[in-house]
DRENMARKE-101930 format. One record per residue: x, y, z of N, C-alpha, C in turn. Coordinates in steps of 0.05 Angstrom, whole numbers, plus 5000, padded with zeros to 4 digits. Atoms other than C-alpha are relative to their C-alpha. Last residue first. Layout:
N
XYZXYZXYZ...
This chain:
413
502750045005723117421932498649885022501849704988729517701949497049984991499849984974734717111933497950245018501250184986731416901872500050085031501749814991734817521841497949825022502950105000741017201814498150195023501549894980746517671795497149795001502850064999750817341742499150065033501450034959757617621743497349864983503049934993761317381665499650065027498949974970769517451644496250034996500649834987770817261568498749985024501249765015774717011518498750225015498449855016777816381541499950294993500150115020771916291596502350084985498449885023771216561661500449824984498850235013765516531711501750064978498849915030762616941763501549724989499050225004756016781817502750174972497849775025752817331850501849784997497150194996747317231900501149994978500750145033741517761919502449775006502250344988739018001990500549914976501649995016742218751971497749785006501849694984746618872031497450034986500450114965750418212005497650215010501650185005750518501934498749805023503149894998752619081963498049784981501849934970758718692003497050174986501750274977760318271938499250245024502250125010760918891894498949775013502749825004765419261938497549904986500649894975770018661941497150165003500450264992770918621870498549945018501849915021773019361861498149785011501449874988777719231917496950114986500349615012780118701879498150175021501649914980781817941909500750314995498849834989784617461862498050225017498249974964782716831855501550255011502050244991777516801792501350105027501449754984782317431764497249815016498049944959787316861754498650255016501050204997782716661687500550175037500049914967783117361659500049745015500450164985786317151592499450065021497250264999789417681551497049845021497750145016784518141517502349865003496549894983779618221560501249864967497950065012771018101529503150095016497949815022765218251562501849815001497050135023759717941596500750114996498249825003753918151660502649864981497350125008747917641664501350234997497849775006742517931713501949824979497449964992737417321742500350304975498450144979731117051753502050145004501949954987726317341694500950025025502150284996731717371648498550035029501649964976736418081638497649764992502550245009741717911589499150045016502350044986747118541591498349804991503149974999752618581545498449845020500650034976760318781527496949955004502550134998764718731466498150035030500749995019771919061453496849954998499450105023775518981514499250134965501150005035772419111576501650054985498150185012776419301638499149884975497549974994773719971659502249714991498549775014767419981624502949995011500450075020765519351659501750204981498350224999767619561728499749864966498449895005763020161707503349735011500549865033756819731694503150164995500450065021757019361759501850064964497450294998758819761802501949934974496849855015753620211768502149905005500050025027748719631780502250254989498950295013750519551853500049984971497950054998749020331863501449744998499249725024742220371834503549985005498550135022741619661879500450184978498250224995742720041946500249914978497249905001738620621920503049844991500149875034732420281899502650204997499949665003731819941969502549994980497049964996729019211957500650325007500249834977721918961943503450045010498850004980723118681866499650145026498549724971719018811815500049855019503449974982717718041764501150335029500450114983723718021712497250145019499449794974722518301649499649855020502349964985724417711599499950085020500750275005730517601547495950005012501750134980732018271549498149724995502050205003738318421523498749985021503150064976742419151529498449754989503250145016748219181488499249925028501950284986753819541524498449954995502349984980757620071482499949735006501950204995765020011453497450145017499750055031770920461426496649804999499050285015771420811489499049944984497150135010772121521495499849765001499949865030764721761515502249954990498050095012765321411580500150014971496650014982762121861631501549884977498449725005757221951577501650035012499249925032755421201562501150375001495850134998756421081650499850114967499049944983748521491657503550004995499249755012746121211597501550255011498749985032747020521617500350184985497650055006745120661690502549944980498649724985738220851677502649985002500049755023737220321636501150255003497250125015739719841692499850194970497149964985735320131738501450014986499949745005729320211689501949965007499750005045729519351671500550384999498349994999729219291756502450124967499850085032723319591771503449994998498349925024723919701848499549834971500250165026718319621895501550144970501749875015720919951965499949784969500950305016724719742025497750164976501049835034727120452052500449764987501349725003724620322120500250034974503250095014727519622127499550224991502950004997734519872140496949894982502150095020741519642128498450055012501750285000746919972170498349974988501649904978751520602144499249664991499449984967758320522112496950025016498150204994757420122042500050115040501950265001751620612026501849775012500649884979757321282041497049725006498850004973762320922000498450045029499650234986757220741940501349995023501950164997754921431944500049705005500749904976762321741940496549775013499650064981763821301881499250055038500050344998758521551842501149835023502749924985759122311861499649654998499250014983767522131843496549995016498450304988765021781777500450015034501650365003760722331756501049815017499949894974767222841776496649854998499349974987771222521722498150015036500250334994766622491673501449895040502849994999766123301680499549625007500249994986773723261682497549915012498750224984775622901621498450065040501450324997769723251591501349795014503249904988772823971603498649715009500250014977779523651583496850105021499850305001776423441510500850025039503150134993773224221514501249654999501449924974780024491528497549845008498950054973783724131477499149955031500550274992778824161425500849945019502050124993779324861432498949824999501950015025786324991425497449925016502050334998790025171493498450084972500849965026796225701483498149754990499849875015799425601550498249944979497649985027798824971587499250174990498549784990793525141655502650054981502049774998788024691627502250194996500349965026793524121617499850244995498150025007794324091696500350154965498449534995787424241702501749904994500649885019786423501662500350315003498449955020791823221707498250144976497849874995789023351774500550064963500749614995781723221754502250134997500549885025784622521725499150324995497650025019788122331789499650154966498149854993782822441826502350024978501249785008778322011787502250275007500450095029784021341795498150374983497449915006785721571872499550024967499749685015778821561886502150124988501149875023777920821882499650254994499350165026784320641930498050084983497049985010783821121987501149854977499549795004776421071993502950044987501850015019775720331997501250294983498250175029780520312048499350084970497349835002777420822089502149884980500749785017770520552073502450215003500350075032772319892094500050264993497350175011775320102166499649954964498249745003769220512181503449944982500349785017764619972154502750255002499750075032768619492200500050174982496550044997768919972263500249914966499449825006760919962255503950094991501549925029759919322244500850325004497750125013764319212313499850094964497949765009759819822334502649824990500149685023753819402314502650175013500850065027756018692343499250254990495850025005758818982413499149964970498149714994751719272421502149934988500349855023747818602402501450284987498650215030752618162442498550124985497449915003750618652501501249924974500349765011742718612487503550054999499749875025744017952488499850164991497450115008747817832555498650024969498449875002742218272586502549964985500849785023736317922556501850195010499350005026740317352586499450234977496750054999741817592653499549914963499749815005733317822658503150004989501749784971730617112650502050354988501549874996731416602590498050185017502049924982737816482586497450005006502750175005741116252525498749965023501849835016745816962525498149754993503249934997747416782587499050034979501450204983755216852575497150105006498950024977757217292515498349835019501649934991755617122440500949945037500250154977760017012386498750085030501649964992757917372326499649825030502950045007764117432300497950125006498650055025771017422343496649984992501150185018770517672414499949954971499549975024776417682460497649864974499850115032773217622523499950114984497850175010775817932588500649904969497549914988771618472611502049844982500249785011764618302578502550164999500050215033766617502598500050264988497150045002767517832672500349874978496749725009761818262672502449884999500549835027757217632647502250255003499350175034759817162697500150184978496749954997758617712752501949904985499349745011751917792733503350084989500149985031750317002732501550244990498450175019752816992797500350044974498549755008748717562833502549794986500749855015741817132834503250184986500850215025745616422855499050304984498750145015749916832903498649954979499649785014743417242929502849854985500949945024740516552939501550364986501450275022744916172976499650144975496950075018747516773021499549834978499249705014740516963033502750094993501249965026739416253052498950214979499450285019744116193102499650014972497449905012742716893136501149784978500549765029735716693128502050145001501250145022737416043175500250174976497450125016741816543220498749714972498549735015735417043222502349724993501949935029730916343239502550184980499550255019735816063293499050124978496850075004736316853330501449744979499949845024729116853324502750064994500950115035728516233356500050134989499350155018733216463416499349904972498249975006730317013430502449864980501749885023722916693434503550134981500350175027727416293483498950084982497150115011730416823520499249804976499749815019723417213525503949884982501750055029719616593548501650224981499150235015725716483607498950044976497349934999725417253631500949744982499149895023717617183629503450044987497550055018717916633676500550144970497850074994713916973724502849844999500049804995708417243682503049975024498649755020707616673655501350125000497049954991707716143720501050164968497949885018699916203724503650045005500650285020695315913775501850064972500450224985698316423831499449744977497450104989700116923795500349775011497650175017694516983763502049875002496549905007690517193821501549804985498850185011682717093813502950114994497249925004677617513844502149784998497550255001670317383840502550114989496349855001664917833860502549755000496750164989657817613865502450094983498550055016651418093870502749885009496950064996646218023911501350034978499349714991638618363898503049955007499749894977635917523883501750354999503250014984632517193831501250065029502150075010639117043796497450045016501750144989645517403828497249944984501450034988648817893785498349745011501550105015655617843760497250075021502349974978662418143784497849904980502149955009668817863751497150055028502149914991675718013767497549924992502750075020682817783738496949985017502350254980688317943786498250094973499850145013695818283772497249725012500350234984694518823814500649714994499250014982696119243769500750015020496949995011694018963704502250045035498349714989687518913730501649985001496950184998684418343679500350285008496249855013677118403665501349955019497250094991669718043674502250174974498950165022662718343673502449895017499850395011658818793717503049984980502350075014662519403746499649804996499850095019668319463802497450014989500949705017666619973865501249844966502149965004666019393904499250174985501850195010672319083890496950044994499249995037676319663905498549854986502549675017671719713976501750044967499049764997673619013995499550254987499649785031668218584004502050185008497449955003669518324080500750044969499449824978662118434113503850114986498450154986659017994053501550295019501649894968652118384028502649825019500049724990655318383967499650125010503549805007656517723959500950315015501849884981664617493957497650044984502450055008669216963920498750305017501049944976676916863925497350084990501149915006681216463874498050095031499849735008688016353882496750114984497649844996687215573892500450294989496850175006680415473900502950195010497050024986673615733929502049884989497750125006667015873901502350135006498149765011661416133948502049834984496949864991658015533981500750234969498650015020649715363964502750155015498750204997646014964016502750134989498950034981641215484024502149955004499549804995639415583959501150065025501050024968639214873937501450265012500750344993637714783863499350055032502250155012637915493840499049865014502349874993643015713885498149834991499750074970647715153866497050185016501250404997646715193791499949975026503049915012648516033801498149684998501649904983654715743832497650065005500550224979656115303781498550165022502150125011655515963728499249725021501349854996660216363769498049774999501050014973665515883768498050115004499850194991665315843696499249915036503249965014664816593675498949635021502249824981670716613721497249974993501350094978674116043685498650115023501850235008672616303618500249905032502649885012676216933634497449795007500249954971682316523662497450165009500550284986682416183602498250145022503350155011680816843556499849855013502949845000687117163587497749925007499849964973691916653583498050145018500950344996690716533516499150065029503450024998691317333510498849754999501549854970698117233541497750084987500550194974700116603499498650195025501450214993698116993432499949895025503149884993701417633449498949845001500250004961708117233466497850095000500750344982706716793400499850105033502450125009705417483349499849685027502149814992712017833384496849905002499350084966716517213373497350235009501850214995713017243287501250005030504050095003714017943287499549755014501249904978721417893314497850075004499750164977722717333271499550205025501850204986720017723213499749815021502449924993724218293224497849785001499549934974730217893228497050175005500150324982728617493164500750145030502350135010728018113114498249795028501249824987734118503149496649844999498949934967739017903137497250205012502150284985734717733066500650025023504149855000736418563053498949745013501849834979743418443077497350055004500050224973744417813031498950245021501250154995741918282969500049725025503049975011745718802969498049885018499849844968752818422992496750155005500150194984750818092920500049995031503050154998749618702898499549755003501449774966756019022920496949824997500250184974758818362877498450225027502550245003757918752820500049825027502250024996761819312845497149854996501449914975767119012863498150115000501050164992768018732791499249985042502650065019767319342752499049825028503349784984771919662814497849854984499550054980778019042788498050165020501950234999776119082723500249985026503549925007777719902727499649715001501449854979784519762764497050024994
């Protein structure tokens, strides 16, 4: 039912947009019929204008020449008088100079003065008579009718045409936004556009892409969660547990004291990497990290969490790498990773080589890790996505004896 309104209402703007070219193209066809009937009747006008001025002016040539001789002009529907004529009519006489159009009467007029004489001439000119305008208005207004009637159904044509071609793309896109199953970064229709449908089809494929990222993170960091807290947890539980045995010696107490205290290190640790794993990567906190403190920092940091094993981590520095632009969080938490995945399966031996380029990470197992190449740890895991989040690249390798990461750094320069 909801794709079924999405997609009626995208098509309203297709309905939209044909009505508006319907309204667009009807007004201008009744402009442009309006603009040709004014034209032909002030054509009509000016002729009829021009031929008064016209007759006049012969006349005036006639005097001149042979004053005697000279006739009044006469045609079809046109009538002439002087002003000393006996059958002037008195509407006529009470007209001013010039020439105009008395509507109704339907007659075009001009009076003029006589040249070198106290006469004035009068000329009246019925339209009707040399004109079939005004009496086939009934035909000029059908056919003006008609052409604006062809035009509107032309721009009904082509306001079907084009609002289709504009409200197409839309309708593609809500029905791929509706329908498609997307996988990736696969990208909805239009998105290689370059008009408004595409910067709409990528701003969508950028949306669906961060709350899919989002979903993910949420999804990882629930996993995540439920498997590396269980291990600290577990140790809070059981060192209260202890706490609460009768008749505690004081090694006792203070060895559980430290189980806990380590303990609750590990969980502020974990927590941090969980809550860096769930939010999006920003530029903003890009900053020039020293990488030789990080990893110092973090070596003395994990040596008191792990005051019970039998082993430290030799620190080598071959040569301080060159500061890194990175955020100083993100890889503070990749190097405890790091460092405490070390402490946790280590052996007997463990150590750091820091070279200009790269990170080496070694230790020792005591059976064979080979099958830990293909296996897939949540521990593991966690360290590839913030080495991902980092801009670095992370190579491991196993040997009889012992299990190496190498962190190259190339990737962030």
């Amino acid at each position: 039912m909801e794709k079924v309104t999405a997609l009626k209402h995208t098509k309203a703007i297709q309905n939209k947009l044909t009505g508006a070219f319907i309204i667009t193209t009807f007004v201008i066809s009744s402009l442009y019929g309006l603009l040709v009937f004014n034209a032909m009747k002030y054509t009509e006008d000016d002729i009829l204008n021009r031929r008064l001025l016209a007759e006049a002016e012969y006349y005036f040539d006639q005097v001149k020449s042979q004053p005697l001789q000279a006739l009044l002009p006469a045609s079809k529907g046109l009538v002439s008088y002087l002003s000393s004529s006996a059958d002037l009519p008195d509407w006529l006489k009470a007209e001013p100079l010039g020439t105009r159009e008395l509507h109704d009467k339907e007659l075009h007029v001009g009076v003029f003065t006589v040249p070198g004489t106290n006469e004035r001439l009068y000329l009246s000119l019925n339209e009707l008579e040399l004109s079939s305008l005004e009496g086939d208005l009934s035909t000029l207004f059908l056919v003006l009718l008609s052409v604006g009637a062809m035009i509107t159904v032309v721009g009904l044509m082509i306001g079907l045409f084009f609002s289709r071609a504009i409200s197409q793309p839309i309708i593609k896109l809500t029905e791929d936004v509706e329908n498609k199953q997307r996988s990736g970064n696969t990208p909805f229709y239009g998105a290689d556009r370059n008009d408004e449908v595409g910067a709409l089809s990528r701003a969508f494929s950028g949306l669906i892409g961060r709350l899919q990222g989002f979903l993910e993170r949420e999804k990882e960091f629930t996993r995540y969660a439920s498997h590396e807290l269980r291990t600290p947890i577990s140790l809070i539980k059981n060192a209260i547990a202890v706490l609460r045995l009768p008749q505690q010696d004081p090694q006792r107490y203070e060895r559980n004291i430290g189980r806990i205290e380590s303990a609750t290190l590990e969980l502020q640790s974990l927590v941090d990497t969980f809550l860096t794993l769930g939010r999006e990567t920003s530029t903003e906190s890009q900053k020039n990290v020293a990488l030789v403190d990080v990893i110092q920092h973090n070596l003395e940091r994990n040596q008191q969490v792990n005051v019970g094993k039998k082993f430290d981590i030799e620190l080598s520095i071959q040569s301080v790498p060159e500061v890194i632009k990175g955020d100083k969080k993100l890889i503070d938490i990749l190097i405890d990773n790091i460092i405490r995945n070390i402490y946790t399966h280590a052996d007997s031996t463990a150590t750091i080589v820091i070279n200009k380029h790269s990170i080496l990470f070694e230790n020792n197992f005591v059976e064979n890790p080979r099958d830990s190449l293909d296996r897939k740890t949540y521990g593991l895991e966690i360290i590839y996505k913030l080495v991902d989040k980092c801009g670095f690249k992370m190579t491991r390798k196993v040997t009889d004896k012992s299990y190496f990461i190498e962190l190259i750094l190339e990737a962030n320069e």
